[in-house]
Each structure stands twice: as structure tokens, then as C-alpha cells.
C-alpha positions in Angstrom: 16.4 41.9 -76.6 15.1 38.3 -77.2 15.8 35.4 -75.2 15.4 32.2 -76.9 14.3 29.7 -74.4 12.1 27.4 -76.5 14.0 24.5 -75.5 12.8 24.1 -71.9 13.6 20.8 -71.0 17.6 21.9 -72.0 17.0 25.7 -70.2 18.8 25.7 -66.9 16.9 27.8 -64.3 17.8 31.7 -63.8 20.2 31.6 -67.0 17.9 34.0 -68.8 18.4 36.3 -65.9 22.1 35.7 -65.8 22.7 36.2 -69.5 20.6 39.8 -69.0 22.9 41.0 -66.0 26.3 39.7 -68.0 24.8 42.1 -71.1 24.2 45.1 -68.3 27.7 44.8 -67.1 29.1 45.1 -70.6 27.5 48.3 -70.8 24.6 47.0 -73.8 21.3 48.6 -74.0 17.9 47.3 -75.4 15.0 49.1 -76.2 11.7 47.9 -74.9 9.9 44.8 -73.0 12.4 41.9 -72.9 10.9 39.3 -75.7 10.9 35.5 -74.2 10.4 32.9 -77.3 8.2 30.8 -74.7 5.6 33.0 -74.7 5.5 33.2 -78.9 4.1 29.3 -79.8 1.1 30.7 -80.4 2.6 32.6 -83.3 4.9 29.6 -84.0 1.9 27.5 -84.3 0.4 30.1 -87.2 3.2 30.1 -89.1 3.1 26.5 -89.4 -0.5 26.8 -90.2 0.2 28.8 -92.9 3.4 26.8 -94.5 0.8 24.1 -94.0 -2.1 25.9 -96.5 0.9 26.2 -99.1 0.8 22.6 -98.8 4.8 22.6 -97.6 4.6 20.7 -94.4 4.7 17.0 -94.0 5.1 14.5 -90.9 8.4 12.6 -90.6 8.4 9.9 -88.5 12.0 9.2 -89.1 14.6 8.4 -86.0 18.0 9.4 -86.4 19.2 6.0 -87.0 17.1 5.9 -90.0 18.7 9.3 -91.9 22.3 9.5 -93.1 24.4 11.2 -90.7 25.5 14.4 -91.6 23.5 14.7 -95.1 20.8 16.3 -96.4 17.5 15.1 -95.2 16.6 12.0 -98.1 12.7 13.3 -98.5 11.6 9.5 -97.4 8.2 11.1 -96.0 7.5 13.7 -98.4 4.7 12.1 -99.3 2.9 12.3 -95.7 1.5 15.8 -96.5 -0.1 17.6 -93.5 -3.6 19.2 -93.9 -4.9 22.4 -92.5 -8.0 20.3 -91.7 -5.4 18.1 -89.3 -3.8 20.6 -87.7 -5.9 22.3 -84.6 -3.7 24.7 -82.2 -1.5 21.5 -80.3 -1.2 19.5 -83.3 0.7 16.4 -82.5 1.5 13.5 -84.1 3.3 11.1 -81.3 6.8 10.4 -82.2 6.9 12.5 -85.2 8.2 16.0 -86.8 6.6 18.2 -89.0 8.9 19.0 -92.1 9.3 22.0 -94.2 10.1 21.3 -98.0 12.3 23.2 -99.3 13.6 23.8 -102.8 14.6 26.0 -105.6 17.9 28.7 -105.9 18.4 30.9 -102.9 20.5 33.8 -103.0 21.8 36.5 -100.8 24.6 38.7 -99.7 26.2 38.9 -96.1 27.7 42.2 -95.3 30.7 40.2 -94.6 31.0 36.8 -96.3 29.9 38.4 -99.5 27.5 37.2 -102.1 25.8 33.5 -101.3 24.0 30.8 -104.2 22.4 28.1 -102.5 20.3 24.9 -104.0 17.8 24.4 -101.0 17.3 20.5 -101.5 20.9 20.0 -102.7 22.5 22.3 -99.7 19.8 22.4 -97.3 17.0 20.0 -97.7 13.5 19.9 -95.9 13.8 21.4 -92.6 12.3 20.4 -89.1 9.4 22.9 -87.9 8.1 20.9 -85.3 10.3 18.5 -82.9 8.9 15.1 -82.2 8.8 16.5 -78.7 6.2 19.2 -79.6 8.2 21.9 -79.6 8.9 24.6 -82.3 11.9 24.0 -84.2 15.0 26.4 -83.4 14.6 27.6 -87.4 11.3 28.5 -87.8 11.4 30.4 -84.4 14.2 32.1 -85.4 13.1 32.6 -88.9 9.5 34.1 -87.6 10.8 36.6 -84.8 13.8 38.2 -86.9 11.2 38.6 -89.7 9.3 40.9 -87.4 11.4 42.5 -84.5 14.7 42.7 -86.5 16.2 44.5 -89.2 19.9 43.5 -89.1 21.2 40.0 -87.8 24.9 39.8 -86.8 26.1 36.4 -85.5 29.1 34.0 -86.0 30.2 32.4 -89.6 29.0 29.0 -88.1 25.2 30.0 -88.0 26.0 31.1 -91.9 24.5 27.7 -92.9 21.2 28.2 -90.9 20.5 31.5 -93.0 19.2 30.3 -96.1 16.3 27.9 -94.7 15.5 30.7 -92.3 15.6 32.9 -96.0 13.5 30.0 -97.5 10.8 30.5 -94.4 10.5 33.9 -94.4 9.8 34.0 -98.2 7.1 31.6 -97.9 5.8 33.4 -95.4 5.8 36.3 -97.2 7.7 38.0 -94.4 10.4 41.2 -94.7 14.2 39.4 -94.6 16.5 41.1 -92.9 20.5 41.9 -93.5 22.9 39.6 -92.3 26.3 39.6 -91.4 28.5 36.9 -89.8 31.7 37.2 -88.2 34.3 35.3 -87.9 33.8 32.7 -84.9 37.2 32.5 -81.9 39.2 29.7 -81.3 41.3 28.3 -79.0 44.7 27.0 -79.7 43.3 23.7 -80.8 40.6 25.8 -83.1 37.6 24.9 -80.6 35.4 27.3 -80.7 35.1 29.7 -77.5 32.4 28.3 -75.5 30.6 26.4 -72.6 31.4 23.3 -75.1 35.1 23.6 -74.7 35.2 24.8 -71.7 35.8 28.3 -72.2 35.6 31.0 -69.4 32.5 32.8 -69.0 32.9 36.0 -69.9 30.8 37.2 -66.9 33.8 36.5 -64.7 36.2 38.7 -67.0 37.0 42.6 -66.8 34.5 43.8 -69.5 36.2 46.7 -71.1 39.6 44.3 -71.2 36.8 41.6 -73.4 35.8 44.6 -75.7 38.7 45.9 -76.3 40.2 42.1 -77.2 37.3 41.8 -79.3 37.4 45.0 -81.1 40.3 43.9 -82.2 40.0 40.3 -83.4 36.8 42.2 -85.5 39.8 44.2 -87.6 38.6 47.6 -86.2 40.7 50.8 -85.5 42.5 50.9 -82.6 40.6 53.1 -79.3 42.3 54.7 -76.5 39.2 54.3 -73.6 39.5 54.2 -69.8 35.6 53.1 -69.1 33.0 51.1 -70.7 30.3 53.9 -71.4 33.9 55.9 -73.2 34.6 52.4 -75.5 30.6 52.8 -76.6 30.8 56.1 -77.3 33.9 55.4 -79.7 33.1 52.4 -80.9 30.1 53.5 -82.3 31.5 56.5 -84.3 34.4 54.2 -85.7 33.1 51.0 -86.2 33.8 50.0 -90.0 32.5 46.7 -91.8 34.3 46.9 -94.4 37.6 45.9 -92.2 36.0 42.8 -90.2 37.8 39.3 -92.1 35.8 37.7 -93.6 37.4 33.9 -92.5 34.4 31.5 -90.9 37.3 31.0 -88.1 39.9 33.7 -86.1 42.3 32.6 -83.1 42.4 34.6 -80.3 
């Protein structure tokens, strides 16, 4: 189990702890030391180092108001390469980002979105690795611990857009990528998606096997006859198919 809680200025106090005994009521198990993303910038900080020696970082000191909104990153400070000589353990330029470039044809398949072709600086374009607020970037956290703690990553059709400059990361890095699969993301009757955003219930105040069940079911699988959590587990695991989860980005529930 992993945690990401790199953000701390946006992590609310004791959440971690709640988000563990919500996954203990739903009857899910995790092997091991719980891993906290907070206690990785060390390793955050050599990965940069190394993107940096490929000579793929540079520092953006670009606000908001200056980049198109909603478009591909323009490459207005691509030529503000970083050095490894520049770079000691807290590197920090005030008020500025480090940015990946990143280019070329990347392709891969999801297990359930099927076979993906994307042009990095046409589709993606150079990604933040370091916030202006001197913390790791969401990506190249992300991109760094699945490399090395995970072999499969399952997560909802709207992430599907992060995967490739995670992809891109890895394979500079010269790290093992793992298989992904996204499913299809629940929405309300006016198509928000389920969450804190929109106001969604928590599912921490629902009946767990009733939430499984439900989602068993929007995920296209065979129907179970269960009575307890540890009994829809035990099924669930011996009939799960893939092959039967839709493969729309969006499902109503």
C-alpha cells in the first residue's frame, strides 16, 4: 500500500489514517510496511538528477497566466537547461519549475482501453518535475515508485492521459514499466464524476459488501451470490474476468 501525500500543504491531517481504516473495512489486504511518498524526496530528488545528466531538465519560470490554458506546454524555456553541476540535493530556483522534455512516439496497450499511439510534444508536451513550491511533481513521483514497487496499475480512464509521460519517465530512466489498465470512471446523473468534488458520499459511511457488489457490477463481471465481505473476496477473485470490464472512459451508476 502507498499513500501519496506529497502535497502537504493540500493533506488534511489523519486522512492517511482514515483512507487505511475505510480499505480495512472493505475487507483489502496489503503486504508489507505501509509506503508514505513523503518520506521518498530523497529518491525523487535522484531521479531528477539523473533526467538532469541526460540533459532533459530545464527551469520554467512561467506563471499560469503566461501559458495557454488547456494546451500543450509552448517550450518558451527550453532553452534554460539545468546542469548537474547546479543541482545539489534542495535545488531551488525561487519561483520556478523544473521541466521534463519530452518527445518522440510513445506507444502502449491498456488491458482495457486497448492499443495507445501517442506524439509526446504534440499530446503531452514537457512535463513539470519540480513545482515552483519545491515539491516533487505528482508525475514523476508516481512514475518513480510504480517503476519499482508495482507491477500492474489499475486506475480510472481519466488518469489514461497521465500514463504516457509517466511511460516517457520511466524510459529515460531506464526503469521496468508496468501494465496498465483503466476503467471506466462513475457518474452521477449529471455525468460528474463520483467524488469529494461533486459532492459524493464517502464510501466509508456506506454498507461495504452493498458498494462491492454495486461495483462488481458496473465493472461488467459475473453475477455473485455472497452474504459477507471475506465470501465476495473469495469469489471475486476466482471469477474476475477482464476481458468483460467496458471499455467507455465514463459509466453511470
Amino acid at each position: 500500500m502507498r499513500v501519496d501525500d506529497i502535497d502537504g500543504p493540500r493533506s488534511v491531517p489523519g486522512s492517511a489514517d482514515a483512507i487505511q481504516r475505510t480499505l480495512d473495512q472493505y475487507g483489502f489486504e496489503w503486504d508489507g510496511p505501509v509506503l508514505m511518498q513523503s518520506e521518498r524526496v530523497e529518491r525523487y530528488q535522484q531521479a531528477v538528477a539523473s533526467l538532469v545528466s541526460r540533459q532533459l531538465v530545464f527551469d520554467c519560470g512561467c506563471s499560469r497566466r503566461q501559458l495557454p490554458a488547456g494546451k500543450i506546454y509552448p517550450g518558451n524555456c527550453r532553452h534554460s537547461r539545468v546542469a548537474i553541476k547546479s543541482l545539489p540535493a534542495d535545488y531551488h530556483r525561487a519561483d520556478h519549475a523544473l521541466r521534463c522534455e519530452l518527445s518522440g512516439q510513445l506507444e502502449f496497450t491498456d488491458a482495457i482501453q486497448g492499443a495507445q499511439k501517442v506524439l509526446l510534444e504534440r499530446d503531452v508536451g514537457d512535463i513539470v518535475i519540480w513545482r515552483r513550491d519545491n515539491l516533487v511533481a505528482y508525475a514523476l513521483a508516481c512514475a518513480i515508485d510504480d517503476a519499482e514497487s508495482v507491477n500492474h496499475v489499475v486506475r480510472g480512464a481519466d488518469l489514461l492521459g497521465n500514463t504516457a509521460a509517466q511511460i516517457a519517465i520511466m524510459r529515460a530512466l531506464n526503469l521496468s514499466v508496468p501494465k496498465y489498465a483503466h476503467i471506466p470512471v462513475a457518474i452521477d446523473a449529471n455525468g460528474d464524476k463520483l467524488s469529494k468534488h461533486s459532492k459524493a458520499q464517502p464510501i466509508s459511511s456506506m454498507p461495504p459488501l452493498k458498494v462491492l457488489i454495486t461495483a462488481w457490477q458496473v465493472l461488467g463481471q459475473p453475477n455473485l451470490h455472497v452474504n459477507s465481505i471475506a465470501d465476495f473476496w473469495k469469489q471475486a477473485i476466482a471469477n474476475w474476468q477482464m476481458t468483460c470490464v467496458p471499455s467507455v472512459r465514463l459509466i453511470s451508476t
